[in-house]
N, C-alpha and C positions, 0 to 999 in steps of 0.2 A: 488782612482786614479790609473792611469796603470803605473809602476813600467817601471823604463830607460829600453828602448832596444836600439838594432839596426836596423834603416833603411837601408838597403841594397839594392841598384839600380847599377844595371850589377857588375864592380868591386870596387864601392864606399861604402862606410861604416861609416856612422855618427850614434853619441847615440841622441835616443828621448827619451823624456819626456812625460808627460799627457800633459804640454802645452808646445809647442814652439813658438819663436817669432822669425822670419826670417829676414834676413839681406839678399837684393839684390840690384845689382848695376845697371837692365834693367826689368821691368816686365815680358820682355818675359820669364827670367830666371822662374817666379814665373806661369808661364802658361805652360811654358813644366814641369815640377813638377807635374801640376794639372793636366794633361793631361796624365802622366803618370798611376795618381792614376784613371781616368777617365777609360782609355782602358782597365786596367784590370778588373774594378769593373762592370761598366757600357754597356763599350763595348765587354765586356767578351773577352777579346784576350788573349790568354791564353802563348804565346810564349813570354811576356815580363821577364825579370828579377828583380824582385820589391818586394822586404818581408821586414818582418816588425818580425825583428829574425827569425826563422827557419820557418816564415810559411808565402806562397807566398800570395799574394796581390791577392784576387779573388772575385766573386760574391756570392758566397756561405757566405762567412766569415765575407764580410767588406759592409758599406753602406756608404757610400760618398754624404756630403752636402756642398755646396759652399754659402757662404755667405760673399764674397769678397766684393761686389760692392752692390748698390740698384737697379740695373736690376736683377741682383742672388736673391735679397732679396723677391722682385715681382714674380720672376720664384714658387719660394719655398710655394706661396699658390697659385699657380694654380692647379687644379688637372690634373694632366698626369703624368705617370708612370715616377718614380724615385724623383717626388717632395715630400719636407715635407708633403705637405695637402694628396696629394695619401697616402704615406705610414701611416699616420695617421689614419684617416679613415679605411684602409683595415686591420691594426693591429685591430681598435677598434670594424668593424665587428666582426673578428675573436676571439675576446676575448669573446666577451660580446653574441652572435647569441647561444645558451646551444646547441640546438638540429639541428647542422651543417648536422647532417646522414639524421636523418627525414627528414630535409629539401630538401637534394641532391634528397632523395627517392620520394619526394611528386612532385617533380618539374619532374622527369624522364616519374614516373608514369603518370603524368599529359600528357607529350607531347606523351608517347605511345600509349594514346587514342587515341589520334585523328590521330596519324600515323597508329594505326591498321584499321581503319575506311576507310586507303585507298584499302583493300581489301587482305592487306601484314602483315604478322605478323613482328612485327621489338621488338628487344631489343634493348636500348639505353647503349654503356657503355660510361663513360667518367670518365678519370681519374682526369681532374682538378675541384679544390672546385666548387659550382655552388655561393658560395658569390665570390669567385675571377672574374666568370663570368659576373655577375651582374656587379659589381661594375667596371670590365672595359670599358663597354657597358655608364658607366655613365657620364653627364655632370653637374657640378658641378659648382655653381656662386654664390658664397658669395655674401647675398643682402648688405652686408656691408664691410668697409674697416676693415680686420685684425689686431689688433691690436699687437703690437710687443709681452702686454703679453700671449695675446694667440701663437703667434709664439714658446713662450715659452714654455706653457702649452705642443703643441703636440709635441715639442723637448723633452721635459723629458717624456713622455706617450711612446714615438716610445723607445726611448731607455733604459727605465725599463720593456720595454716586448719584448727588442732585446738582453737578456741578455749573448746569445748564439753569439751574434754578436759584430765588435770591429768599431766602427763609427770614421769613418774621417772630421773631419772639418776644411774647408780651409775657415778661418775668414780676418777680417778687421776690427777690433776693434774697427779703429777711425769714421768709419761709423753706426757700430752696436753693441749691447752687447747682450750675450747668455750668460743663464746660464749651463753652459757646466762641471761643477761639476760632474763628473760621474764615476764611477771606468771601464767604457769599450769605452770610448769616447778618441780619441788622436788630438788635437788639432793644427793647422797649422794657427801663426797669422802673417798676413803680414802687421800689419802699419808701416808704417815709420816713427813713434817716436822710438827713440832708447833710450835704458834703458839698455847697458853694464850690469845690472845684471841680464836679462831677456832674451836678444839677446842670443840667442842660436848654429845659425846655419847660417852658411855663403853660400849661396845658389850655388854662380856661379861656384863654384866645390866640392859641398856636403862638408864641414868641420865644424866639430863645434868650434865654436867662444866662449874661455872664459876669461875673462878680465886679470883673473892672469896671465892664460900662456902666451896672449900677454903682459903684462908689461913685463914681467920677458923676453922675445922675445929680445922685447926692450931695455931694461934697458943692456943684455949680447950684444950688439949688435953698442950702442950709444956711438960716438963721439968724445962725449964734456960731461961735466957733466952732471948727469942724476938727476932732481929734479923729484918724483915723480908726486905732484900737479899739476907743469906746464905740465908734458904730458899727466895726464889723461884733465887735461883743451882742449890740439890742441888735443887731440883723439876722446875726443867727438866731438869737430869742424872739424874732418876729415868728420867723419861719418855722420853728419848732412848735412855736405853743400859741401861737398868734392866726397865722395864714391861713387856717382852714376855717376859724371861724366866723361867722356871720355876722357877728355884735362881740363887742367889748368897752369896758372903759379902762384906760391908760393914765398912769399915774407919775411915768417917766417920760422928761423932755423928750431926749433922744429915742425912746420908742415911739412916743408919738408922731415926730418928725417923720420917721420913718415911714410908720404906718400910715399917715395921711397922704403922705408925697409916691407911696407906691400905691395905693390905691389909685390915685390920679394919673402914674403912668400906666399903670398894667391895666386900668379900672376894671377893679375888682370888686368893688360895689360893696364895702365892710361898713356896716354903722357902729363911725366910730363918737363915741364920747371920753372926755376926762376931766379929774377930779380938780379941785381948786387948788390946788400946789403947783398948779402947773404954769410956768413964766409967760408974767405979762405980753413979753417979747413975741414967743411962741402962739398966744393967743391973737393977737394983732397977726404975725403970719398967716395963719389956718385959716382968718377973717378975711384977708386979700387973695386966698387963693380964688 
């Protein structure tokens, strides 16, 4: 597995893992990310600021699979440049074809015939493979539906003979499973089941999110007495049914605590209000912040 770095985009700086599991509060947040890693890998734009510790985000290095959604899922065996099935295939040409030279040479020689025949002597050079040639010329239509373990099969084919290379995956777990086990493979998973000891990274301003630092946040920070249980109890009920929204009003102490006091670190910018039951104590807090 790839060993914690840093993600670093323009002057933000979060540690990754082999897998992370992303916490955001609007999808867009999770599609400028992706689009990030897109431009530079994909769209080769080279003036972005985007590495992954000391070494920039590029096309040479990195290969980028999207397998958020099942339209991304459908993309990924079509054949056309940059899908699974393309890079599959043109890896397993290129492994498995022994005599790549003879072959360029037979196919050169081949069309110089008939081009000398036009009365003109010509030498052919070309620098690109003549299997890359081929095989982009190619249309390609699975007489059957793919089966997700094959999806699997050329996911680990591509990336144990991409060993030179460090592969991006922006997943959805609760849609699909990969086995993404791999020591050059860094994984980006967006469900929205939250698992506090999984949840890694708080999207809507690059931080990493880890449960002790926020108790302990919390706990330096709280009111009224601090039960542990009851707050990891409304913290997961923040996050679950709380965090992505815009507006709410709160009707429990310890949610609200919550809820105002992580706004303020993570500022997330939530308008929050709550109803009259809610302790004087706690009112006078929210009023000093």
């Amino acid at each position: 597995m790839i060993l914690i770095k840093e993600l670093i985009i323009n002057d933000n700086i979060v540690l990754i893992d082999s897998n992370n599991h992303l916490i955001y509060q609007h999808y867009n947040e999770i599609l400028n990310l992706y689009k990030l890693f897109d431009d530079s890998i994909n769209e080769k734009i080279k003036d972005l600021n985007i590495k992954v510790g000391d070494k920039k985000i590029n096309s040479k290095d990195y290969i980028l699979y999207n397998f958020m959604d099942i339209q991304s899922i459908l993309e990924c065996i079509k054949y056309k440049k940059g899908s699974l099935l393309y890079d599959y295939v043109n890896t397993y040409l290129l492994d498995n074809i022994v005599n790549i030279d003879e072959l360029n040479n037979y196919i050169k020689n081949y069309f110089c015939t008939y081009l000398n025949n036009c009365g003109i002597d010509f030498q052919i050079n070309s620098s690109d493979n003549v299997i890359k040639i081929f095989s982009n010329s190619l249309e390609l239509i699975p007489f059957i539906n793919v089966p997700i373990e094959k999806i699997n099969l050329m996911f680990k084919y591509i990336t144990q003979n991409n060993l030179n290379k460090t592969i991006i995956v922006f997943i959805n777990s609760d849609n699909f499973l990969l086995d993404l086990n791999f020591e050059n493979v860094i994984i980006f998973d967006v469900s929205r089941k939250i698992d506090f000891y999984k949840n890694n990274i708080l999207i809507n301003n690059l931080t990493n999110l880890d449960i002790n630092i926020v108790l302990d946040y919390l706990e330096k920070s709280w009111p009224i007495q601090f039960n542990k249980n009851i707050v990891l109890y409304w913290l997961k009920y923040y996050f679950e049914y709380c965090f992505s929204l815009s507006a709410m009003t709160i009707s429990n102490n310890e949610l609200l605590i919550i809820a105002i006091l992580l706004n303020k670190e993570y500022k997330l910018n939530q308008k929050i209000n709550y109803s009259n039951n809610i302790s004087n104590i706690i009112k006078s807090f929210i009023a000093s912040l």
